[in-house]
BAKEDO-376364 format. One line per 2 residues: for each residue x negated, y negated, z of C-alpha. Coordinates in nm, 3 decimals. Each point is the difference from the previous one (the first is absolute). Layout:
BEGIN
X Y Z  ...
***
This chain:
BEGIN
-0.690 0.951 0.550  0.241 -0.257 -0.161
0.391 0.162 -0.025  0.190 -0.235 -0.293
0.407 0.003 0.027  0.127 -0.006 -0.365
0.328 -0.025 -0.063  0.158 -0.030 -0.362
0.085 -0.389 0.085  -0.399 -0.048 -0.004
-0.113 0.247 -0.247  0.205 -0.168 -0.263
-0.170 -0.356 0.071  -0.304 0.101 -0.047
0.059 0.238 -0.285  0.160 -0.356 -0.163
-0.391 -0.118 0.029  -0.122 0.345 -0.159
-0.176 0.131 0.332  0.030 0.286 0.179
0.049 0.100 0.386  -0.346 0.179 -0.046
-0.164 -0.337 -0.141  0.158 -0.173 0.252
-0.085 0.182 0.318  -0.407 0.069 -0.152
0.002 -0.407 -0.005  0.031 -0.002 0.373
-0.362 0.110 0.016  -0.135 -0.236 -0.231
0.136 -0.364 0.146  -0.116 -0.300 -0.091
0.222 -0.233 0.233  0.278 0.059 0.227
0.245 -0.261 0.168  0.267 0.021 0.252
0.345 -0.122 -0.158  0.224 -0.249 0.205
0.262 0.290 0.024  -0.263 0.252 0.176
-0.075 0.157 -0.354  -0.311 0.007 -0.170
-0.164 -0.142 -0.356  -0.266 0.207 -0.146
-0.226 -0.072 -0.253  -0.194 0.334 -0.061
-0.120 0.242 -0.308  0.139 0.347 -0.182
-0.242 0.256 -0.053  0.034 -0.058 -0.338
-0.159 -0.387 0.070  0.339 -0.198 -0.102
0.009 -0.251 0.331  0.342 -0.060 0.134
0.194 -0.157 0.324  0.244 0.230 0.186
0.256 -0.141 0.226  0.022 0.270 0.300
0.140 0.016 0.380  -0.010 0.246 0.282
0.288 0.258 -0.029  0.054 -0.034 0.372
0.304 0.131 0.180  0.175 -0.262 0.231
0.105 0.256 0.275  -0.353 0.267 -0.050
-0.099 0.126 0.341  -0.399 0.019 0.109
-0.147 0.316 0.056  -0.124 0.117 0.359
-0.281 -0.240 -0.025  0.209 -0.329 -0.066
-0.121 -0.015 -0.419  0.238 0.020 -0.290
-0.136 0.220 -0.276  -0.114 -0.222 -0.301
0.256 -0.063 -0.222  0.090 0.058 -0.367
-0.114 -0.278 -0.214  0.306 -0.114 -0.244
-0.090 -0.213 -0.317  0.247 -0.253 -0.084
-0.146 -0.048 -0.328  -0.359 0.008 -0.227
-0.088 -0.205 -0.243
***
């Protein structure tokens, strides 16, 4: 299961492009394309539930200093949207 990190920095962008963290995270199971970004982020074009199509701009939430567990794997991380559009 997906975990989303939203702060109020990133709820406000996408509030400025009237969506919601709920449209935003159901788009992550309907994508259309997905690209890795120069700066190890990722472009997103995907679709809300409610059919409005939409990119989202999103990166690993990774801590630099996160320990493995006893079998050498970090847990998955949080994803953190930079913005939706």
């Amino acid at each position: 299961m997906r975990q989303f990190k939203w702060i109020e920095w990133n709820l406000q962008k996408i509030e400025a492009h009237a969506l919601s963290a709920e449209d935003v995270e159901a788009a992550f199971d309907r994508v259309y394309s997905l690209e890795e970004r120069n700066d190890g982020s990722y472009q997103m074009f995907a679709e809300t539930p409610a059919g409005r199509r939409i990119w989202v701009m999103w990166r690993y939430d990774r801590e630099e200093d996160e320990i493995p567990d006893i079998f050498g794997e970090l847990g998955t991380p949080p994803i953190f949207v930079i913005t939706s559009y």
